[in-house]
Kinemage of the C-alpha trace (Angstrom):
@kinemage 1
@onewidth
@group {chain A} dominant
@subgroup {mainchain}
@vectorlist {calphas} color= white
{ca unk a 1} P 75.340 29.369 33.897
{ca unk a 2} L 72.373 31.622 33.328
{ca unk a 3} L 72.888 35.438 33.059
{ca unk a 4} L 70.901 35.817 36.402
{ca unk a 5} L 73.109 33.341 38.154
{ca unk a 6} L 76.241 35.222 36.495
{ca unk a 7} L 74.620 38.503 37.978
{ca unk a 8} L 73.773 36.647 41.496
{ca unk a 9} L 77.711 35.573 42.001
{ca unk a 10} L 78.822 39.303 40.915
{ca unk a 11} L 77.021 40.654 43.149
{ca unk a 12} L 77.771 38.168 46.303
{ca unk a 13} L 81.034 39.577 45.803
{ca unk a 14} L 80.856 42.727 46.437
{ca unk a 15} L 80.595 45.036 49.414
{ca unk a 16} L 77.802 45.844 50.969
{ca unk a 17} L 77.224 49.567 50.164
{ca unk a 18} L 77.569 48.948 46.903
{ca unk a 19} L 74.986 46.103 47.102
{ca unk a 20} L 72.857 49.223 48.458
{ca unk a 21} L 73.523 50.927 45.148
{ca unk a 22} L 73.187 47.955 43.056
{ca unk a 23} L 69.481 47.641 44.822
{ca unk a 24} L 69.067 51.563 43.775
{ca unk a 25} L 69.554 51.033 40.558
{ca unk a 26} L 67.461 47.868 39.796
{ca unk a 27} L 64.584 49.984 42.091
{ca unk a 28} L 64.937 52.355 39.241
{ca unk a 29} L 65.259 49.812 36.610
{ca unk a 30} L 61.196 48.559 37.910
{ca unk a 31} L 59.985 51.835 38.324
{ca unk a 32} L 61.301 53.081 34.976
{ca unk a 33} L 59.254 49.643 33.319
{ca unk a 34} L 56.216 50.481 35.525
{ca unk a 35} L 56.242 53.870 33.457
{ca unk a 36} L 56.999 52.118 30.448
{ca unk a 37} L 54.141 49.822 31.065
{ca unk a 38} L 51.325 52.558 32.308
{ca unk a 39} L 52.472 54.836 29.150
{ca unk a 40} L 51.309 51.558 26.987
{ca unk a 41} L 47.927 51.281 28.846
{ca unk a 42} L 48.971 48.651 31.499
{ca unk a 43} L 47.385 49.379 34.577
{ca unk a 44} L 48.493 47.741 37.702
{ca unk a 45} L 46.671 45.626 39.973
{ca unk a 46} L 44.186 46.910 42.539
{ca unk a 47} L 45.943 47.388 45.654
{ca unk a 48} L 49.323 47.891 44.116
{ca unk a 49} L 49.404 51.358 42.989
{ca unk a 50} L 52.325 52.134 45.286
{ca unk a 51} L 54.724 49.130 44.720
{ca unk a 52} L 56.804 51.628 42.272
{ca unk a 53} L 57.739 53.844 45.611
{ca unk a 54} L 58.704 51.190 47.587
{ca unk a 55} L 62.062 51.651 48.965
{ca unk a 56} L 62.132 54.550 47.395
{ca unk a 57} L 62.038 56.798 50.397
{ca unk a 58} L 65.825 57.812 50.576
{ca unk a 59} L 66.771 56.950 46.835
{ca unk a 60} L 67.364 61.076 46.286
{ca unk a 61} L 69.336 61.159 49.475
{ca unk a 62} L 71.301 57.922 48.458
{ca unk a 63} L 71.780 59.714 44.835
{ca unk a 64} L 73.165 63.119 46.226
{ca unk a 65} L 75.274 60.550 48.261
{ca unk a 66} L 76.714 58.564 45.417
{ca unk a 67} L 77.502 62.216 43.518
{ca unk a 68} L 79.178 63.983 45.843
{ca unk a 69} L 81.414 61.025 46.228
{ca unk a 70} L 81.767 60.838 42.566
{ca unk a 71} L 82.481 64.722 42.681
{ca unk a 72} L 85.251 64.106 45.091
{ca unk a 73} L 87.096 61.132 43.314
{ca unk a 74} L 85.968 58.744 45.692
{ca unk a 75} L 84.387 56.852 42.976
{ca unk a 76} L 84.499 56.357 39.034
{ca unk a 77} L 81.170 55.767 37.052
């Protein structure tokens, strides 16, 4: 079993709001690498300037979300 398959079948498992958070996170795994990658001189592709923001739209809203409930016990990091 590949570690992406082993990833795939965690994640199948569990609910989905934290699915939601699990998508955060990776959203802010690529953007963080699309930094990474324009700080070394990689420029994107013409026309996909924006990718980086997708979905990004309520990831601050999601975030004060996830620490509020992690202010309030309702979750462990």
């Amino acid at each position: 079993m590949t570690v992406y398959e082993e990833i795939l079948g965690k994640i199948q498992q569990l609910p989905d709001p934290l699915v939601q958070e699990v998508q955060d996170f990776v959203d802010f795994l690529l953007t963080k690498q699309g930094r990474v990658e324009w700080q070394a001189g990689v420029l994107p592709i013409a026309g996909e300037e924006n990718i980086a923001e997708e979905g990004m739209d309520t990831y601050l809203q999601d975030l004060e979300g996830y620490e509020e409930r992690l202010a309030q016990g309702e979750i462990r990091w």
